[in-house]
Phi, psi and omega in degrees: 000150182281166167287150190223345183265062195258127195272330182182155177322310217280305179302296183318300209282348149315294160353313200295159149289152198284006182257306176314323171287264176007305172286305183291347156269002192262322210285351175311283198302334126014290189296314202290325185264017160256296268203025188307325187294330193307154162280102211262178181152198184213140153234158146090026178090347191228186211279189195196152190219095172265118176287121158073340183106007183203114171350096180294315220174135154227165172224174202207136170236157165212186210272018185222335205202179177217159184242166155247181187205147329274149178254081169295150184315325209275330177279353165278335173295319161326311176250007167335286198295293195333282217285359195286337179244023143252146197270148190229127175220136161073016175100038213211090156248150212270091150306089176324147165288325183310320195293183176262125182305134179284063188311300194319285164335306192289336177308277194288001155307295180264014155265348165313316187278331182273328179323315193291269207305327152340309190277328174281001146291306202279317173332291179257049153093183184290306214266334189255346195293191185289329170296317160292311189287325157330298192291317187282350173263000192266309192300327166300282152334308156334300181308342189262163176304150162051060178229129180233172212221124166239144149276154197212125192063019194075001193235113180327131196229157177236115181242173172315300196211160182348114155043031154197140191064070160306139192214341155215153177241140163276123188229113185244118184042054191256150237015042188058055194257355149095329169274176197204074207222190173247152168227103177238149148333127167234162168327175139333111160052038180258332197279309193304313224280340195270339192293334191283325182275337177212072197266019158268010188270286201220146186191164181285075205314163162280144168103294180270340190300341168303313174303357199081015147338155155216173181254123173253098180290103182279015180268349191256029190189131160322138171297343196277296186296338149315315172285334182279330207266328231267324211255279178334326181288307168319285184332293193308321216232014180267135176320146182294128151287135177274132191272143193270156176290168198262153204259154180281000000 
């Protein structure tokens, strides 16, 4: 079986075949000197170059081609003329091995994805960027009892206590879905009625919204209401006390 526990960048591209290590290491070096501050590392298996804790660009090689990651709408319209002769699917573009590596393209491909993100943190302010609002759900968090913080999935998670009973997720654009919110547990039949009532607000997170999950967009809530959905969330996912019997 191939290998899935890759430990560091250096370790995936060891993995390759050796005309493949070759390519994913000039594109290794590319990414880094366009990008020095980002944090390199793997998440989902292949490697990641992260700003701040939030996804510049990932790549990936395989036996045909090698990818970048993610290809949003606005950077593929950016790059219209460049990409016209490689194929793109799913967020996805596809790079021949035949070809010669494109630095250049990749360079400005990923200071274009670190620009957006620069610039969508000063967008929203002093008081809405990622860093405040993390801080401020951590601080939130903080109030319920015995409660601990991992990451899980890429994303900082909040559990009742050590690796159980998750009760909030922190999600800053993920998979580039433009928010910058919580996904915490709601009662029975909370997520439509809020989602029907403030639906700039709450909206139907992916993965858990089947479960009645909800999404909160934390520039759009109060701190006071934010604690109440958070405690209440605490409340949902903390273990049942067993009520003791009653003697015969």
């Amino acid at each position: 079986m191939a290998k899935t526990d890759f430990k560091s960048v250096s370790d995936y591209i060891s993995s390759k075949a050796r005309s493949v290590q070759a390519v994913l290491k000039r594109v290794r070096s590319t990414i880094r000197k366009t990008v020095p501050a980002a944090e390199e590392g793997i998440s989902y298996q292949i490697p990641t170059y992260k700003l701040n804790g939030v996804p510049v660009i990932y790549f990936a090689g395989w036996k045909q081609h090698f990818s970048l990651y993610p290809a949003s709408d606005d950077l593929v319209v950016a790059f219209k003329d460049e990409l016209a002769g490689y194929e793109i699917s799913k967020g996805t573009i596809r790079f021949p091995l035949s070809d010669p590596v494109p630095e250049d393209l990749i360079e400005r491909i990923v200071s274009f994805r670190a620009e957006k993100l620069i610039q969508r943190e000063k967008g929203r302010g002093r008081k809405k960027g990622r860093e405040s609002q993390l801080e401020r759900v951590r601080r939130i968090c903080a109030t319920m009892p015995s409660v601990s913080e991992k990451v899980s999935h890429g994303a900082p998670t909040f559990f009742v206590e050590k690796d159980k009973g998750v009760f909030t997720m922190f999600a800053d654009n993920h998979h580039q879905d433009g928010h910058l919110a919580v996904w915490l547990p709601a009662p029975p039949g909370l997520q439509s009625a809020l989602i029907e009532d403030a639906p700039e607000t709450y909206f139907k997170p992916p993965y858990v919204g089947t479960s009645g999950w909800i999404g909160i967009e934390l520039g759009q809530i109060s701190d006071e209401a934010l604690e109440i959905h958070v405690r209440k969330a605490w409340e949902l996912a903390a273990p049942k006390k067993k009520k003791p019997r009653r003697p015969l």
